[in-house]
N, C-alpha and C positions, 0 to 999 in steps of 0.2 A: 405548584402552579397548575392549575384550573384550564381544561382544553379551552372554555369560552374565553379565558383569560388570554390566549396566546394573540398575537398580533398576526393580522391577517397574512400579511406576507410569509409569516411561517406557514400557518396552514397550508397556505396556497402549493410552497415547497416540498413539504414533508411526504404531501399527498403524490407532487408532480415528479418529485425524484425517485420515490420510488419504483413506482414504473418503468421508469429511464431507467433506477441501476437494474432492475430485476432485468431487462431485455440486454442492458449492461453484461448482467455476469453471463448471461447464455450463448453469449459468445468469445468473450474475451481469454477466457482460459484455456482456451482451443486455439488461440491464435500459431502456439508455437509449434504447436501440430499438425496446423496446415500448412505453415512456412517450413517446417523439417520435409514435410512431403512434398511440395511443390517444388520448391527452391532447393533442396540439397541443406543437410545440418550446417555445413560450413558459411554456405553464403548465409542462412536465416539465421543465425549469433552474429556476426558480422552486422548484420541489417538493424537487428533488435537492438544490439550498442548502439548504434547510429541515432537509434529513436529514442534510445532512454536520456543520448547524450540531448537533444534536440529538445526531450524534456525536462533536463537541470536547467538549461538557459530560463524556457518560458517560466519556471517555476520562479527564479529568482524575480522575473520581471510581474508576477502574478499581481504580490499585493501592493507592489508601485502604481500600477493601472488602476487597482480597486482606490485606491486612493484621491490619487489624480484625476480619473473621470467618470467614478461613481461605480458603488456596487450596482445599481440594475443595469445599468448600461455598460458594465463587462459582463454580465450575467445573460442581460439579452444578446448583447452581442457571439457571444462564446455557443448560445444555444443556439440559435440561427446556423453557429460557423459548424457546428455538431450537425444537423439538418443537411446542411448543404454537402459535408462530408458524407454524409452517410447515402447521399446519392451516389456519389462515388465508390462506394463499398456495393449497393444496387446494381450498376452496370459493369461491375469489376466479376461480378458474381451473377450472373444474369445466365438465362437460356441460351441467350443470343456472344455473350462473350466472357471468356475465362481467363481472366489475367492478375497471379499472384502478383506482379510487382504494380502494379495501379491496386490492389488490397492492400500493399505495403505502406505507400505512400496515402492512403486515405487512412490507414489504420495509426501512420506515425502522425496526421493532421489532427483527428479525434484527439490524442493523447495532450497535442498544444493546446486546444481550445479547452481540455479539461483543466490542466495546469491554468487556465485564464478563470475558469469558471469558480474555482473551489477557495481560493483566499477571498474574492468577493463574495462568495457561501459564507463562509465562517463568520466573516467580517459583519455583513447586513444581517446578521442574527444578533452579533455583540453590539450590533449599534439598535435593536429595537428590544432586546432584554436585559431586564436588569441585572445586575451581577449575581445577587443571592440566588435567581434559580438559574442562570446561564447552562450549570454543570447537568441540573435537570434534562432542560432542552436541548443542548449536545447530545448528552445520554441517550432522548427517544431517537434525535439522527442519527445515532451511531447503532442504537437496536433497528432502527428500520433497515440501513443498511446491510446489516448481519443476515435479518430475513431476506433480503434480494440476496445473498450471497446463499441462504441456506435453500431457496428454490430454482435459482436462475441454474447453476451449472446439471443440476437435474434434467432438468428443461431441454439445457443445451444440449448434453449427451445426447439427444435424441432428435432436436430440430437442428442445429449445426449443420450435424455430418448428411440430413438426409434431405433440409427444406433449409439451407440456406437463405437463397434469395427470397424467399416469403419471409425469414428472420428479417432480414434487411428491411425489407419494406416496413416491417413492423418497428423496426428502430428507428428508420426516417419519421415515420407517420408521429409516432411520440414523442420525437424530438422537436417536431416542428408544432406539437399541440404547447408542449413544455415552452417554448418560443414565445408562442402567442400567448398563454397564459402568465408567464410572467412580465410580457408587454403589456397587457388590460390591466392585471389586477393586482398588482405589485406599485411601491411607491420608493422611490430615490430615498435613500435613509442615510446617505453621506453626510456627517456632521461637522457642523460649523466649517465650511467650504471654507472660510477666508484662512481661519487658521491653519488645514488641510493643507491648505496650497504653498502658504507660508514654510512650512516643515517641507513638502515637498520640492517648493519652484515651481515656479510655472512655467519656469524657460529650460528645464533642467531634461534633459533630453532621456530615453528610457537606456540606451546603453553606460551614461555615466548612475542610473540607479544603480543597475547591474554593479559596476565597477566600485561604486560604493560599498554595496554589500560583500563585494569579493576580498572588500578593504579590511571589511569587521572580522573576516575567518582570519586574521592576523595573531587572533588571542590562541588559536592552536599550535604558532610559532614558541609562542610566550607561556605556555600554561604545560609543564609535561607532564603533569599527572589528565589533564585534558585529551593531551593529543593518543595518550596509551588508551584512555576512553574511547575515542574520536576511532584507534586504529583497529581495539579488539571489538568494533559496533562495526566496523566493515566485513571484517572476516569472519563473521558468525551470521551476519546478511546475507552470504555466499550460499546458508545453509535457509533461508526462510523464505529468502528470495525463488527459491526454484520451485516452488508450489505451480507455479504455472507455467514454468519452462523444463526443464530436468525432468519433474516427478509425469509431464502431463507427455511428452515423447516415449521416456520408459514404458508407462503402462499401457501406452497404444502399443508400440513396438513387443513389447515382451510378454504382457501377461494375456495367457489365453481366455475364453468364452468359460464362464463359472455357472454355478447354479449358488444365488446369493440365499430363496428361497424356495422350499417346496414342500406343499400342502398339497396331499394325495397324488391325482394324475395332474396338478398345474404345479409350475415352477416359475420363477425369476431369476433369469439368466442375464448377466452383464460381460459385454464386451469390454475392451481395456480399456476405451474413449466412454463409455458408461460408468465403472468403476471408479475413473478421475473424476468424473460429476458427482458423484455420490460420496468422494472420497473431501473434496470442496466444503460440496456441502453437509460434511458432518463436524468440518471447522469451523465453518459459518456458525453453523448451532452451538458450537460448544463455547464460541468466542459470545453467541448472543445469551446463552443461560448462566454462564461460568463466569463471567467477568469481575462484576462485582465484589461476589463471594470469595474469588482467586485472590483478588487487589486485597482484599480484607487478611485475608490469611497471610498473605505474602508480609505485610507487617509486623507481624510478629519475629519475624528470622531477621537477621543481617544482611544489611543489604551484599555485599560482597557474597555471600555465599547464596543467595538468590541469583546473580546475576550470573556466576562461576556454575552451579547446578543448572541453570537454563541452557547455558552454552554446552554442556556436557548433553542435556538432555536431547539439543537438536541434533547433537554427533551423532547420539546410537540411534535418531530415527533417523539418518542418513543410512547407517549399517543395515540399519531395518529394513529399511524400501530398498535397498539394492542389491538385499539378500534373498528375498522373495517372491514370490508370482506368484502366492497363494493370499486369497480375496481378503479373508480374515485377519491372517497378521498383517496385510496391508492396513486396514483400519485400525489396527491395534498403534502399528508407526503413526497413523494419522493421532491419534491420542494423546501419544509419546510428544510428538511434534506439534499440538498443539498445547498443551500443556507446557510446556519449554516457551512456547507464546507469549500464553496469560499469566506467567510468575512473573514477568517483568513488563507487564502494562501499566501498573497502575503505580511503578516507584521510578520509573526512567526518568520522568522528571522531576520528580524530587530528588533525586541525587545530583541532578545537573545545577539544580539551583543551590544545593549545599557546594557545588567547586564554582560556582560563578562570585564574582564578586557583588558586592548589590548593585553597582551601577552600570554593571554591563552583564545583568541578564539576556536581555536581549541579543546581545551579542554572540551571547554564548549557547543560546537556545536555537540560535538561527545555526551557528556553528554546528552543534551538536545532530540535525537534519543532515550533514554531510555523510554519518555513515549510513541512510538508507539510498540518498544519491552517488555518493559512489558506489557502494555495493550492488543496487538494482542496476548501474551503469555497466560496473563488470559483471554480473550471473550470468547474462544471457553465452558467454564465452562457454560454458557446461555445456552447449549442445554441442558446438563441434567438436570439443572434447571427446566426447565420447565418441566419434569416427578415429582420431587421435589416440586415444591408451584405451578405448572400451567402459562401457559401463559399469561394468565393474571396479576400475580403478578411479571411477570421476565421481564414485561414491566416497570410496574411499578416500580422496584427495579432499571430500567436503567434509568427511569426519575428522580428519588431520586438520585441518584449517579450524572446525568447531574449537577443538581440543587445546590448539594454540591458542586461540581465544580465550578462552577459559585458562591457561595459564599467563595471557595479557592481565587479564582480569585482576588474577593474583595475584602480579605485579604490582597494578597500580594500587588497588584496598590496602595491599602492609601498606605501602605509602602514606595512601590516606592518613591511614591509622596513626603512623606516626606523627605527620603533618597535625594531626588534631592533639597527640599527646603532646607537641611541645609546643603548640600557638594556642595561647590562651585565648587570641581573642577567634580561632577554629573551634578552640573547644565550646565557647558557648553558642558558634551557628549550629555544631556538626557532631553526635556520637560516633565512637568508634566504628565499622562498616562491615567489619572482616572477623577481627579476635574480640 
């Protein structure tokens, strides 16, 4: 598909969100670093649960509203509410006044109005592309994204910690252009409303959406080779999830001022809050060059022993990072650990649809999102941990937990396996996964 071919309203996004995530990642992975210094570890995990829980809600309620009153008008709306937050993040951080907990609470408001934003994303893409290149166009939003991730935390290491409040203005300022630009020049692509509404209700209030979909995670009751999926996808989350909480405290705290480069009498030296940027953004790059070619290759092996070696492989860059304060084998764990990533991106959901039945994929797709919502709900508890047994042992506890995972894993594959050797009508959705 042909840029001229693409429907304006992509354009208009492709172009407007990248900006917004690039100014996005220069701060956000720092979050947990000025909440551990401000606030005390113990109270900023406390605070960070509170926000991630505040974000399972909105998410459930995301693509009920994209639904019911249209993708641009949750999209404009959410962008404005983005805007109007990030004023709050301006005077929270300003010359004139310093107050982590109004950063908290603008930082946990962003996080809602993104959950509002991004099912109406996805959504007004699938309603003005056609299916055959869909995977294309996700693709270049998901490489554009990669790129804001492989420049922003760069960026940040360096504007964060020293021009904050000019950061802010600059994320207001494009927040609110992104606002205005998809007000002018964007068009409602909500389809066939009457039917929409029909499926939804008109009268049908947003807490009993909620309640509905809390209804559909029932099939994890009912499904136990699901629910041992469902529980080894939480516990190995414990270990992906700390990219920007755990790993981003450690290396401010621990790892001293390095020389990364040096050419004659000049050098490049990175502090720990530099290092974490650099360390971001060399998984950003590896998730935006690797992905495809990983997803490819990862086909060939079983799925069970892809999923079992992933989980092993985030353990020992757990062991990794928590073994060291030297610059190099840090990046080397960053490798370790992003590679354990990209082996199971591109088959997660094909496995989830070989245990779904056909008529309640959905069900089960929606369900199977629980282990990065619980999981991101409990990580943030790794920071005051570490006040608790030490860094060193809250490494240790994530490689244990990897490790359990990886043997959930094993668990549920013989199962599989068997499940497919004796249900004929398994064996012709599903090959063996494991042996």
């Amino acid at each position: 598909m042909k840029w001229k071919d693409w429907d304006t309203n992509i354009k208009v996004r492709l172009v407007g969100e990248f900006f917004v995530s690039l100014l996005f990642w220069m701060f956000f992975p720092f979050m947990a670093i000025y909440f551990s210094d401000e606030l005390g570890k113990e109270t900023a995990g406390i605070l960070l649960v509170l926000s991630q829980v505040v974000g399972v809600v909105t998410n459930l309620v995301g693509g009920y509203c994209a639904d019911k009153y249209g993708r641009k008008k949750m999209m404009v709306i959410s962008a404005w509410g983005q805007a109007a937050t990030f004023i709050v993040f301006v005077i929270a951080n300003s010359p004139w006044l310093d107050s982590p907990i109004l950063t908290f609470i603008a930082f946990s408001v962003l996080g809602l109005f993104g959950s509002l934003y991004w099912p109406a994303s996805h959504a007004m893409i699938a309603d003005v592309v056609e299916e055959k290149d869909r995977t294309e166009v996700f693709a270049v939003f998901y490489t554009s994204m990669n790129l804001s991730v492989v420049f922003g935390p760069v960026l940040g290491s360096i504007f964060f910690f020293s021009y904050r409040f000019e950061l802010m203005i600059a994320c207001l300022i494009f927040s609110a252009i992104l606002a205005v630009v998809l007000a002018k020049y964007t068009r409602e692509t909500n389809p066939v409303k009457k039917e929409i509404l029909e499926q939804v209700g008109p009268d049908k209030k947003w807490h009993e959406a909620v309640w509905e979909q809390l209804k559909d995670y029932r099939v994890i009751a009912s499904d136990k080779l699901f629910l041992l999926f469902i529980l080894a996808g939480i516990l190995v989350a414990q270990t992906f999830m700390q990219m920007d909480l755990l790993l981003a405290v450690y290396l401010t705290e621990k790892v001293p001022e390095q020389t990364l480069i040096a050419i004659g009498n000049w050098d490049l030296k990175l502090t720990g809050e530099k290092v974490f940027g650099y360390l971001i953004s060399l998984n950003g790059l590896m998730v935006a060059l690797c992905t495809v070619w990983m997803a490819k290759w990862m086909n060939r092996f079983k799925e069970g022993r892809v999923f079992i070696l992933s989980a092993l492989l985030y353990g020992v860059s757990m062991l990794v990072f928590g073994g060291t304060t030297m610059m190099w084998v840090l990046f080397a764990a960053m490798v370790i650990f992003t590679t354990a990533e990209l082996m199971v991106v591109g088959i997660q959901e094909s496995f989830i649809s070989k245990l779904a039945p056909e008529d309640m994929r959905g069900q089960y797709f929606a369900a199977a999102g629980l282990r990065f919502t619980i999981g991101r709900t409990i990580a943030p508890i790794s920071i005051p941990l570490t006040m608790w047994i030490g860094f060193d042992n809250t490494f240790y506890l994530l490689f244990v937990l990897a490790v359990v995972s990886a043997g959930i894993y094993y668990v549920m594959f013989r199962a599989f396996d068997k499940k497919v050797k004796t249900s004929p009508a398994a064996e012709t959705k599903a090959k063996p996964a494991l042996s």
